[in-house]
N, C-alpha and C positions, 0 to 999 in steps of 0.2 A: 377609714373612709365612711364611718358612719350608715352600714345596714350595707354598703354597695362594693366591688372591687373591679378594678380595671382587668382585662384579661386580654393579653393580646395573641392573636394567632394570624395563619397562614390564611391568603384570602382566597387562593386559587383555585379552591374548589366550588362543584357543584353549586356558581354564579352567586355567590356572596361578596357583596361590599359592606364594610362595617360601620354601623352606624358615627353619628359623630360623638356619640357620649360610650355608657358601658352597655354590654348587652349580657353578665353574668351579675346577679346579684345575689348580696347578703353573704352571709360563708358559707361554702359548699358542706363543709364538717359536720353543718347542725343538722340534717339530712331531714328537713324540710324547710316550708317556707310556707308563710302568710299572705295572698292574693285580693284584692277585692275587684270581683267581675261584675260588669254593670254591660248596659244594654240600653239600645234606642231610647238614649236622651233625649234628644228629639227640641234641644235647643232651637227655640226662636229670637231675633234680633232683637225685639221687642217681647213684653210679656201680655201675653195673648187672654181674651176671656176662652173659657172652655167651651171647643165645640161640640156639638150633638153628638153622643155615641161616645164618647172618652172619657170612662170615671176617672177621677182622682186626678184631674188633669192639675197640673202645676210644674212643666218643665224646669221653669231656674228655681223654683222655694225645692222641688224634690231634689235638684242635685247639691244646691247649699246644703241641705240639711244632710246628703250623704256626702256629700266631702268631708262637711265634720265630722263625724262619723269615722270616714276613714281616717282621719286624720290622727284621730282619739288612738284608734287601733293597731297603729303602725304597720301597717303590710309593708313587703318588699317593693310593690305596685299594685299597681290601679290597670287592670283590661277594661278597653269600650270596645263594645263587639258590635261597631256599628248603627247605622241612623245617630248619628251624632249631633246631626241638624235635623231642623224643623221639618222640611220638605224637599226644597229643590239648590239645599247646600251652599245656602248663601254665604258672601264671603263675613256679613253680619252675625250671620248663625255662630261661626267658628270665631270672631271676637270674641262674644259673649261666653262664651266653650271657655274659653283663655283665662277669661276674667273667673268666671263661676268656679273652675278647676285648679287656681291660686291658691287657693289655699292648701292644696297639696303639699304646699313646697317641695324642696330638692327631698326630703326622705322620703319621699313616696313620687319616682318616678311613674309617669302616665305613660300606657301604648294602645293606639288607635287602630282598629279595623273599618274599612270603610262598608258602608251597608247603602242601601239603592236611594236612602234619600241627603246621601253626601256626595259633594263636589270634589274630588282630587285635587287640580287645580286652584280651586279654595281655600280648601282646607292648608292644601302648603302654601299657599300665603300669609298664613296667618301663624299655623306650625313650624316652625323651621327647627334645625338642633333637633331634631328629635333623637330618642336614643333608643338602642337597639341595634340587632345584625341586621341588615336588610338585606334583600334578596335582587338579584336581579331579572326582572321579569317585567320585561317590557309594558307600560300602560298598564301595569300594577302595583299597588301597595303592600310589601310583604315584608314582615318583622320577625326576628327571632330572638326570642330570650330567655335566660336560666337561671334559674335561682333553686335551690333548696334539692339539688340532684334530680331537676324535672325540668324538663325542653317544652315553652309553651312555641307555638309557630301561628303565629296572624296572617290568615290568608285573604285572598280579597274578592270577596264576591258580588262587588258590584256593577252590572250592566249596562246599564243606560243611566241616569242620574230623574230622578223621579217617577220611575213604572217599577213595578212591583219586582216582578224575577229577578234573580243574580245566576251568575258563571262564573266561574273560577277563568273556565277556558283553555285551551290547550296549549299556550305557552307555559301558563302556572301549574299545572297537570303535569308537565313533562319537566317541567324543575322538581316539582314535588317528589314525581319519582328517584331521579338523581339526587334530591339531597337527602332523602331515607335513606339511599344505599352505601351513601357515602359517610351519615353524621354517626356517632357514638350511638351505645347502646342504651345511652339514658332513656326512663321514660317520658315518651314525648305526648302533650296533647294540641290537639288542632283547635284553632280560633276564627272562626268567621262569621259572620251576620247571617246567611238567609235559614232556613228551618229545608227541611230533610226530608219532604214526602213527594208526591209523587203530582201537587196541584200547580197549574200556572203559575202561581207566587212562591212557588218556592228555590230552592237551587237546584238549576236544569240540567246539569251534569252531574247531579248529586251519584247517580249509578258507578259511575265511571270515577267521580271520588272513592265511594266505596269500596271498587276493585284492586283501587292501587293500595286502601286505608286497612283493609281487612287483615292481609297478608303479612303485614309488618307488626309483627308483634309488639314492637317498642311503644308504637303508638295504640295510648289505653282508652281514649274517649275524642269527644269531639265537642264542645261548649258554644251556642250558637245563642243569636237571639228572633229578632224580628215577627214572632207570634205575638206579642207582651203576654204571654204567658209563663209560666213554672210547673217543670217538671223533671221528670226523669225518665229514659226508657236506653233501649241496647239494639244495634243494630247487631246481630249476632256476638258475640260476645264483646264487641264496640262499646264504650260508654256513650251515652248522647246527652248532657245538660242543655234545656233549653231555659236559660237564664230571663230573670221577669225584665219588664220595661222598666225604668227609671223616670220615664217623662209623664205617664199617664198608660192607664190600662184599657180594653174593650171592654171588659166585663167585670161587673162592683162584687165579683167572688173572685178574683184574682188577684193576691198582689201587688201593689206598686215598689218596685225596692232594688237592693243590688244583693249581690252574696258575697260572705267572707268563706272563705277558703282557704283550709289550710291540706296543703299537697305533698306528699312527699313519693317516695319511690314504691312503698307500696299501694297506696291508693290515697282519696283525698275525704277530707271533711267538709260538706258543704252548708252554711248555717243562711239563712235567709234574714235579713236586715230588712222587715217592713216598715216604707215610706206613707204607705195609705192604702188603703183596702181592710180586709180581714187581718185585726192587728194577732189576734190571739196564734196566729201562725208566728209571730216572729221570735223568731232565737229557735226556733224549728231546723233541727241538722239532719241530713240524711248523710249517710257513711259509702263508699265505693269502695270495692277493692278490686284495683289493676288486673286483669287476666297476663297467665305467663306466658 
């Protein structure tokens, strides 16, 4: 089946509906797998001059040029960890997403998190088919998928559709918990758009993620975007990648790019792919290794 294999199971647990394609990819044997995680694309319907405060701005030339890219590379997928669109999630923004992200083709299946400047409603007008387990959780977007003996899980932290903060929320929160208790002991990491601290813009329940995220040892890290920044840090022995923008950066010492990532059950390799900014960073790897 070329990189990907169908896997069918039981759906009755802890609010899982299966997506309409596969949600295990690659062969589990080879015990890892090759990811490319990107971030606040930040597609517009049209291409835009750059505005004031946004180095390196070039939404569609930066994601052609990292589609190729990936493309070259063969991952098992391609994660957008949200801000997908320009701003207020037009259903333009996500054509253009459609078009720009063709060249993926079928070996490099795409999974989307929504982040506070996407539309839902939108975006699945345009997304349909997507692949992946999804989850059931009312008035949220939530993916799970496996490849290479690691559980990534897309969760959705989007709030209102164009104001800063995101929430998981307590519907997602209280699935989250039941499908930890319930799924395998693979290593799992968590996927979702807002950043981690304690400001108005960030994710306002991020605590009480934490309480549920800490405790479960399977889960090794946590990969966010919405700073357009890059880095790394641990919320107690947590991983926390905060993956760069894709669309454009705040600051001309940051960045512009996605990462290759290769994951497997003991921890992950994370190599940084610069689009524009400080080039002499790129092919720059930082190494993690999973807490037991």
């Amino acid at each position: 089946m070329n990189r990907r294999r169908f896997l069918q199971v039981s759906l009755g647990t802890a609010g899982l509906v299966l997506g309409v394609d596969y949600y295990t990819l690659g062969d589990e044997t080879t015990g890892g797998a090759t990811w490319a995680l990107l971030a606040d694309t930040h597609i517009p319907t049209e291409e835009a001059a750059p505005p004031a405060g946004h180095p390196h701005f070039g939404p569609h030339a930066n994601l052609r040029k990292a589609v190729s890219q990936i493309a070259r590379c063969k991952p098992v997928g391609a994660v957008f960890a949200g801000d997908l669109a320009r701003l207020e999630g037009l259903q333009g923004d996500y054509e253009q997403l459609k078009a720009l992200t063709a060249g993926l083709g079928e070996a490099v299946p795409a999974f989307y998190a929504m982040g506070n400047h996407d539309d839902r409603g939108a975006f699945h007008n345009v997304f349909d088919g997507l692949p992946g387990k999804r989850a059931s959780v009312p008035g949220k977007f939530v993916t799970i998928v496996e490849a290479g003996g690691v559980r990534l899980v897309l969760l959705d932290s989007l709030f209102f559709v164009n104001k800063v903060p995101g929430l998981l929320g307590k519907a997602q929160r209280d699935w989250l918990v039941r499908y930890l208790s319930e799924c395998d002991e693979r290593p799992t990491l968590m996927c979702l758009h807002h950043t981690l601290g304690d400001n108005d813009g960030d994710l306002l329940d991020v605590d009480r993620m934490f309480r549920i995220l800490t405790g479960v040892r399977k889960v090794k890290g946590v990969i966010y975007g919405h700073s357009h920044q890059y880095g790394f840090s641990r919320h107690e022995d947590l991983h926390l990648i905060n993956l760069p923008a894709t669309g454009y950066s705040f600051d001309n010492n940051m960045p512009v790019g996605w990462v290759q990532a290769e994951l497997d059950a003991d921890g992950g390799a994370f190599t940084l792919r610069v689009l524009g900014g400080p080039v002499d960073l790129d092919g720059q790897t930082t190494r993690l290794t999973w807490r037991t």
